[in-house]
Structure formats: structure tokens, C-alpha cells
N, C-alpha and C positions, 0 to 999 in steps of 0.2 A: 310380231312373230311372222317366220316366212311361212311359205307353204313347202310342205314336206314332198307331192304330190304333182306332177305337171302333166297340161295339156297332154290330151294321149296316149297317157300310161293309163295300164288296165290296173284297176285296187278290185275289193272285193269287200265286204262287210263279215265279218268274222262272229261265227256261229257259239255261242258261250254254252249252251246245253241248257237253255232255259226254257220253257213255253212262248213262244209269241217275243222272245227277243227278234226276229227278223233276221239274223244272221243264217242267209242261204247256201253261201258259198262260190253263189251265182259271180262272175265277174262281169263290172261293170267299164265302161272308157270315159274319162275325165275329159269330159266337153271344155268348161270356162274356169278360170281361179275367182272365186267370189269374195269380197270384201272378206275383214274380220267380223265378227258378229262383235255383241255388247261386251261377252265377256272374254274378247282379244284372241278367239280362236277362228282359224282361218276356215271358207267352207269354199263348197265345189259347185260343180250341175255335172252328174253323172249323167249317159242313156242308159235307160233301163229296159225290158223289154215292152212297158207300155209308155215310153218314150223317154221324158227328163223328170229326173228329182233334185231338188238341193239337198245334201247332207254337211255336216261337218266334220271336218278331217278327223277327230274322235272316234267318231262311227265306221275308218275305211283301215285298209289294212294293202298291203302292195299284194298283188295277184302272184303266186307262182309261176314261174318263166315254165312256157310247155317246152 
């Protein structure tokens, strides 16, 4: 599987209206492409504002162009 996602594009984690899903809305910028994981989905290293997370491309969504 490719990645949907490249170096220095802004995604965003998309807010589903649940308790404690973590969907902020917040845009983040795709630092590195990271391997597939076990189950052949590709993940990232976002900066966040308390630095870097890994997430999986699952979890991101493209940022709205301002």
C-alpha cells in the first residue's frame, strides 16, 4: 500500500462527535513517511504542538486549503 499523504502536506485528524475520540481539528505537517505497520497500513510522524507523534494514515484526513 502507498501512502496517500507526503512529506509537508498539512492533514488533520477528523473529529467524529464522540468523548475523547481526539479529533481537534488542529492541523498538523507530515514530517517523515513511516514503514507499513503489521497490519499493511502506512503511518507518518506528524509535529504537533508538543512536538512529534506517529499516527496512522487511518487516523488523518488532508487539511482544508486556507
Amino acid at each position: 500500500m502507498s501512502h496517500k499523504f507526503k512529506v509537508g502536506q498539512r492533514v488533520c485528524r477528523p473529529s467524529h462527535g464522540l468523548p475523547g475520540d481526539g479529533g481537534t481539528g488542529e492541523v498538523f505537517e507530515v514530517l517523515r513517511l513511516m514503514p507499513e505497520d503489521q497490519t499493511g497500513e502506512p503511518g507518518y510522524r506528524i509535529r504537533t504542538q508538543g512536538g512529534e507523534r506517529a499516527v496512522r494514515e487511518s487516523d488523518l484526513v488532508a487539511a482544508p486549503q486556507a
